[in-house]
N, C-alpha and C positions, 0 to 999 in steps of 0.2 A: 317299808316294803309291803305289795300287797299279799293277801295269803294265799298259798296254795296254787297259786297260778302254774296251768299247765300246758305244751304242746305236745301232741303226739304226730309223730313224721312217720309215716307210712308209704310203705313202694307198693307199686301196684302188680294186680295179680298175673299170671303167667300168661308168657302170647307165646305162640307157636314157633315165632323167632329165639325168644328163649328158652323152647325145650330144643330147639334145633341147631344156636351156638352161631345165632346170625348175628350181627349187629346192626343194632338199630337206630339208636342214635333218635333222632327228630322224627326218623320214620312212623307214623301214625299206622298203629295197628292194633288189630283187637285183640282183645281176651279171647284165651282158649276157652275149652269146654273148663278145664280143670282150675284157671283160671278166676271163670266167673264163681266157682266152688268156693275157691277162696277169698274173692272177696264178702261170700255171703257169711262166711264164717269167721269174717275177722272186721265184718261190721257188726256180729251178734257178740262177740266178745269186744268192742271199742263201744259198744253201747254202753256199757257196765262203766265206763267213765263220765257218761252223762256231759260230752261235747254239744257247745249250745251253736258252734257249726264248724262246717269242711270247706277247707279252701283246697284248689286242687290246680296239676298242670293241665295245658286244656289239652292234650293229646289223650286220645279216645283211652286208652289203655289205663291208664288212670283219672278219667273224667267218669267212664263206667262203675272203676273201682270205688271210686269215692262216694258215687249215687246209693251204692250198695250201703256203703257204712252211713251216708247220711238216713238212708230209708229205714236204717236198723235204729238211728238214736233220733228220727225224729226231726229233725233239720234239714238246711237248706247249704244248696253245694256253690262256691262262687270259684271261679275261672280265672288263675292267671297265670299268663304265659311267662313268664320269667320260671316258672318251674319246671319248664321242659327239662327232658334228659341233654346230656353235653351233646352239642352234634359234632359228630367223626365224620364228617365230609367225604371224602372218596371211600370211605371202609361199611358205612350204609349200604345195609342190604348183602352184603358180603357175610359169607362165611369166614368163621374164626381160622380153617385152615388157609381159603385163598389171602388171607389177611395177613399170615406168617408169611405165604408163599411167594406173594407180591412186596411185602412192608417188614419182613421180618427184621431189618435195621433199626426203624422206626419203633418197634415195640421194646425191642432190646433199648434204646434212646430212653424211653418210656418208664424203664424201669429205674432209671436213673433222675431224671426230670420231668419237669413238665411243658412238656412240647404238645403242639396242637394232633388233639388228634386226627388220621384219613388227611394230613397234610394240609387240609387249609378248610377243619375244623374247631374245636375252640380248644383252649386249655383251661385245667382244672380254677385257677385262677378267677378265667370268666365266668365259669360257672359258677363259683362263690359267691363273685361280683354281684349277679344277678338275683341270684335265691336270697345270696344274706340281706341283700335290701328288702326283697319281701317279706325275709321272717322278722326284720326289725319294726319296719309297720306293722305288723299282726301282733309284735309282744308288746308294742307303745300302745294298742289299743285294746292289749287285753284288762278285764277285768277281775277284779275279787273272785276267789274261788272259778278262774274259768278256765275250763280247759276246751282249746280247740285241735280240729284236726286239720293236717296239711298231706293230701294224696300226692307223691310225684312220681320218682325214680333212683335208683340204685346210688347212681352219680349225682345227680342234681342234689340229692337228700344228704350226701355225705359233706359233698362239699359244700351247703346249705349252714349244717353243725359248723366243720371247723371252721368257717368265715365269721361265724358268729364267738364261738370260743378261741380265736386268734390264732386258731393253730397252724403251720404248715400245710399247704393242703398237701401236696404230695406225701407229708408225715402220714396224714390222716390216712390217704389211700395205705399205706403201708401198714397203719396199726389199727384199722378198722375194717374188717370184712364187712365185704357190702352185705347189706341187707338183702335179705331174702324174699321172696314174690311173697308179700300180704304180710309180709314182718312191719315190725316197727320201731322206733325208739320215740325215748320220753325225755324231753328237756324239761325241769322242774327248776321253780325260781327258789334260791335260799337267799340266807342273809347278805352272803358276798356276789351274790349275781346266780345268772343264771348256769345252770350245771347238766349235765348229761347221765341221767340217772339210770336210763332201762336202754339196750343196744341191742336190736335183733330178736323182740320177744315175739311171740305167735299167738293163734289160738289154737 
């Protein structure tokens, strides 16, 4: 086993959608004021890990976020799409109440399985699909003592972890609160594999 080898998963900072209870989804949008605040301050605290780089989704929101922590540790940000957040199809751009108001079946369903979201968006599933093959390329080529960073999203970032740790993703949703705007988690390598050490830290 190599040593020390580390990823840090990080969601991206606040857009005005999420102080507002929109959904987003694929929707490419920017950081707020409050936002860009946090990513400066959670790329001055991810520096302290000494990441030799940031891989990121390319939706601005977290392509910004990640410039931040790259510019704070010195490195360079690379682009890929497979980390987008899950896209929710017809519930994009929607409020959370029109989203009960119109879909309220569908959410209740939701709670139960995993069905696509906004009806002919993706499910959790896909979303695993896609991230967990990026983060298995990024672990197969990480090195001794390295830690790197990966910018995405709330969903993409969870369902990223349990596709890699086997879990249920729908367990996951249920026993993992999502991550918080410029939060993060740390998947650390041990002897029996890799593990899920820090859930949700800040600066």
């Amino acid at each position: 086993m190599s040593a020390a080898r580390r990823v840090l998963l990080v969601r991206h900072g606040e857009t005005e959608h999420n102080a507002g209870g929109v959904w987003q989804g694929q929707l490419d949008t920017a950081l707020s004021e409050r936002g860009v605040e946090q990513a400066r301050a959670a790329g001055r605290a991810i520096a302290a890990y000494r990441p030799t780089r940031v891989l990121a989704s390319d939706l601005e929101r977290a392509r910004v976020t990640a410039e931040h922590v790259a510019e704070a540790a010195g490195v360079e940000v690379t682009l890929d799409a497979r980390w987008r957040e899950i896209h929710v199809g017809q519930w994009q751009g929607l409020h959370t109440t029109q989203v009960r108001a119109q879909h309220g079946d569908l959410l209740e369903q939701m709670d139960g399985e995993d069905i696509r979201r906004g009806v002919d968006g993706e499910t959790l599933a896909e979303v695993g699909a896609r991230t967990g093959e990026s983060l298995r390329e990024l672990l197969e080529a990480l090195g001794d003592d390295e830690t790197v960073v990966v910018v995405a999203h709330g969903v993409s970032t969870r369902a990223a972890v349990a596709d890699l740790l086997g879990l249920d993703q729908h367990l996951a949703t249920q026993a993992l609160r999502t991550l918080g705007n410029c939060h993060w988690a740390e998947l650390a390598e041990s002897r029996i594999g890799w593990q899920l050490g820090v859930w949700n830290a800040h600066a």
